[in-house]
C-alpha positions, -999 to 999 in steps of 0.1 A, spaced: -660 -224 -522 -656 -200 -494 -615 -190 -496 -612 -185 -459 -623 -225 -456 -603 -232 -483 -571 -215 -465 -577 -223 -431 -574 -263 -452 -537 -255 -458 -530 -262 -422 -550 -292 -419 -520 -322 -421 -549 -346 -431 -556 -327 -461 -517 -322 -471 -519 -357 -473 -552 -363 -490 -545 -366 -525 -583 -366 -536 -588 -339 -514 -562 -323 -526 -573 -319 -562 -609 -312 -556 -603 -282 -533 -575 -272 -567 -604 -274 -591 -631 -255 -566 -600 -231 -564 -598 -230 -600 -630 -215 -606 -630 -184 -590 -612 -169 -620 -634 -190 -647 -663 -171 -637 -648 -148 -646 -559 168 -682 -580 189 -670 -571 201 -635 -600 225 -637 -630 190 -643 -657 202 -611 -658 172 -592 -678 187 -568 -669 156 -544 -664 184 -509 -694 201 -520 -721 166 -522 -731 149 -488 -720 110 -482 -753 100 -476 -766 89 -507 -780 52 -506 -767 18 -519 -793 -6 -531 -815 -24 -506 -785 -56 -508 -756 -34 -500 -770 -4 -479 -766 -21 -446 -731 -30 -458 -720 9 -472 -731 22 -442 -705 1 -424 -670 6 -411 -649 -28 -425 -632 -39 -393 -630 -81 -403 -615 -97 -431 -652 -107 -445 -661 -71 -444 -632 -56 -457 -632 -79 -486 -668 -67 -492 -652 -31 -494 -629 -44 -518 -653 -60 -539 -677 -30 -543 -649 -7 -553 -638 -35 -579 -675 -33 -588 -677 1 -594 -642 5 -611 -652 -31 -636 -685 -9 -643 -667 19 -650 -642 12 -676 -663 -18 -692 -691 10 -698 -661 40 -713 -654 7 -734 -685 1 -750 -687 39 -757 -685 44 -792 -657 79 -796 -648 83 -758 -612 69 -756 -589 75 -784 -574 50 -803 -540 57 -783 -550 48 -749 -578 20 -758 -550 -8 -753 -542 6 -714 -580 6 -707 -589 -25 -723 -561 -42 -700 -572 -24 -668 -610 -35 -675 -598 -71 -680 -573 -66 -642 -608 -53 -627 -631 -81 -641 -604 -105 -624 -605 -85 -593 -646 -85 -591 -644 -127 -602 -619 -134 -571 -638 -119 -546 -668 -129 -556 -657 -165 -554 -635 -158 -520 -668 -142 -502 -689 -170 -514 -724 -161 -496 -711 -135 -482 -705 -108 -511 -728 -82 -513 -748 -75 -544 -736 -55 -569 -749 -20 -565 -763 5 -592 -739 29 -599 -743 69 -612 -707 80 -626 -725 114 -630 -728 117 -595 -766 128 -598 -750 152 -629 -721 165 -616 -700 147 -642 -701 135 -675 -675 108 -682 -687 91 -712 -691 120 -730 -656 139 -719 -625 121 -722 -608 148 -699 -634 138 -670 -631 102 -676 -595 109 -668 -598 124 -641 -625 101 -626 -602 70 -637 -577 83 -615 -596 93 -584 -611 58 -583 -575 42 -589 -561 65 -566 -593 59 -540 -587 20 -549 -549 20 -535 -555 40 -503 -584 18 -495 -569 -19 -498 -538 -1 -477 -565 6 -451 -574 -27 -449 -540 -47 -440 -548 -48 -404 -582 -58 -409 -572 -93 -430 -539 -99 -405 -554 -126 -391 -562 -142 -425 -522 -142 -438 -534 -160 -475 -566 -129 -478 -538 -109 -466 -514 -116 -497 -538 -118 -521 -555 -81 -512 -517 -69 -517 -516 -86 -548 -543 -68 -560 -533 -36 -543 -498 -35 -559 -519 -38 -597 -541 -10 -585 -515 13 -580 -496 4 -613 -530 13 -623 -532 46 -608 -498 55 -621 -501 52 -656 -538 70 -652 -522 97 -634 -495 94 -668 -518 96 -691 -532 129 -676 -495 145 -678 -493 144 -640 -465 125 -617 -469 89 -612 -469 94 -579 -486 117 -551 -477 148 -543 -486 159 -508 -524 162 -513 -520 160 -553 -519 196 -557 -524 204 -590 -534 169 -599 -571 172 -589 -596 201 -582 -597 210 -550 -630 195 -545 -620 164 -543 -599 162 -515 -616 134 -500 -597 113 -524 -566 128 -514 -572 136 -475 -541 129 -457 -513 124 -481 -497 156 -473 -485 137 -438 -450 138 -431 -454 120 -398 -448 85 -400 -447 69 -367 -428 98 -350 -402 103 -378 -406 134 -397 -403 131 -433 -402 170 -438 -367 171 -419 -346 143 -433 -310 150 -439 -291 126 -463 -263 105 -445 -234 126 -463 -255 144 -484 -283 174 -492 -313 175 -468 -342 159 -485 -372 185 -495 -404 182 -476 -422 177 -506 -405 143 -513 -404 132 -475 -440 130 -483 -443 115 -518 -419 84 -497 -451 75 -481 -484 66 -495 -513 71 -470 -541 45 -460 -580 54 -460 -601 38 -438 -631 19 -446 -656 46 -437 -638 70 -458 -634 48 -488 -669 37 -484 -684 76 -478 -661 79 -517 -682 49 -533 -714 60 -519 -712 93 -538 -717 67 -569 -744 48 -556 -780 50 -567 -807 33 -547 
C-alpha cells in the first residue's frame, strides 16, 4: 500500500468512521515493517568525478535533483540502500569488526534494514531498484579489509545520511505524516553518526567542516558546515546575555547544515556501479 494514499485516508471522515476500513488499511500498514581513527584513510572523494552510473532502474532517478515528496523519498531510500548494504556486508566479514563494537553495528544494520523495509512499502511502485554498489569506490578503498577505513566510511555515510534527510524537509512539507516519519528516521541517523564519529575518538558532533575528522578529500561530505550564517544571524559573533562571547567555532557546531538532493545524490553515485 502506497503511504501517501494511506495518509491522505486520515482525513477522509468516512474512513474515521469505517471500522472495517479501518483495520484493513492497520494491517496493510502493518506490513511495511514485516517485510522487513585514521584521519590520514585517502578517500579520494574531491579527487573522483560524480558521474559514475547507477544501474539501468535507478540511473534516470541518480541523475535527478529530488524536488517532490516521491522523489525525495527515493533519495532516502537509495542511501538506506547503500548504508543496509554496507554494514550487513562488514557483518558477514569474518575478522573486520572487533568484538567490542560488533553490538553497535549489529544494531545500526537492524535501524537500516527498517529504514530500507519502510520506504520500500511507503513508495510502493514507485521505489527505485536497488542499485549495485562498489564500497571500494573503483579501489580507492578497502573497507572490509581495514577496520580504520570502515570507520571512516561508516561515518561519512552517517554523516552524508543526516545532511541529506535535512535537505529534504521542504520537499515532503506538503505530505506532514512523510514529513514526520523522514524526521523520525533522520533523528536515528544522526544518533548514528554520533556514536560512529565516537567510536573513531572524534566529537559527536561537527566541527566547522570536520577538520581533523576526515581527510581533506572528502569535503563533499562536509561542504558547508563551516556556515555561521543562519538566516542573517551570525553565529561567529554571539555574546552571552550576561556572560562570555561565544567562540566561533561553537556558533557553528549550534547548527547542522542540509545537503541538497543533487549533492547527496553526486555522494551515492561515487558508490554506484552500472
Amino acid at each position: 500500500m502506497n503511504i501517501i494514499k494511506f495518509i491522505e485516508s486520515f482525513t477522509n471522515d468516512s474512513f474515521l468512521n469505517a471500522k472495517g476500513s479501518r483495520r484493513e488499511s492497520f494491517s496493510q500498514f502493518g506490513k511495511l515493517g514485516s517485510n522487513a581513527a585514521m584521519a590520514a584513510v585517502p578517500f579520494g572523494l574531491a579527487s573522483m568525478l560524480f558521474t559514475q552510473k547507477a544501474n539501468a532502474a535507478s540511473s534516470a532517478f541518480l541523475s535527478a535533483t529530488a524536488d517532490t515528496p516521491t522523489s525525495a523519498l527515493q533519495l532516502a531510500l537509495i542511501l538506506e540502500y547503500l548504508e543496509d548494504e554496507f554494514y550487513a556486508t562488514a557483518l558477514d566479514t569474518n575478522g573486520l569488526i572487533p568484538s567490542a563494537d560488533r553490538a553497535v553495528f549489529e544494531q545500526i544494520s537492524q535501524h537500516e534494514a527498517a529504514h530500507v523495509e519502510f520506504l520500500m512499502g511507503a513508495l510502493d511502485t514507485d521505489a527505485p531498484a536497488k542499485p549495485t554498489f562498489d564500497f571500494t569506490a573503483n579501489g580507492t578503498f578497502d573497507p572490509f579489509n581495514n577496520y580504520d577505513q570502515f570507520l571512516a566510511l561508516s561515518q561519512a555515510f552517517e554523516d552524508t545520511g543526516v545532511r541529506a534527510y535535512k535537505g529534504q524537509a521542504a520537499n515532503l512539507i506538503t505530505e506532514p505524516g512523510l514529513l514526520t516519519a523522514a524526521l523520525q528516521i533522520h533523528s536515528v541517523e544522526a544518533r548514528h553518526a554520533s556514536q560512529v564519529r565516537r567510536l573513531r575518538g572524534l566529537k559527536g558532533w561537527i566541527p566547522g567542516n570536520d577538520e581533523g575528522g576526515h581527510p581533506a578529500a572528502a569535503d563533499a561530505v562536509y561542504a558547508g558546515e563551516a556556515n555561521t550564517n543562519q538566516l542573517g544571524f551570525n553565529t561567529a559573533n554571539v555574546q552571552e546575555t550576561n556572560g562570555p562571547a561565544i567562540p566561533a567555532i561553537a556558533g557553528s557546531e549550534s547548527y547542522d547544515e542540509p545537503l541538497t538532493g543533487q549533492q547527496a545524490t553526486n555522494i551515492a553515485n561515487l558508490f554506484i556501479v552500472q
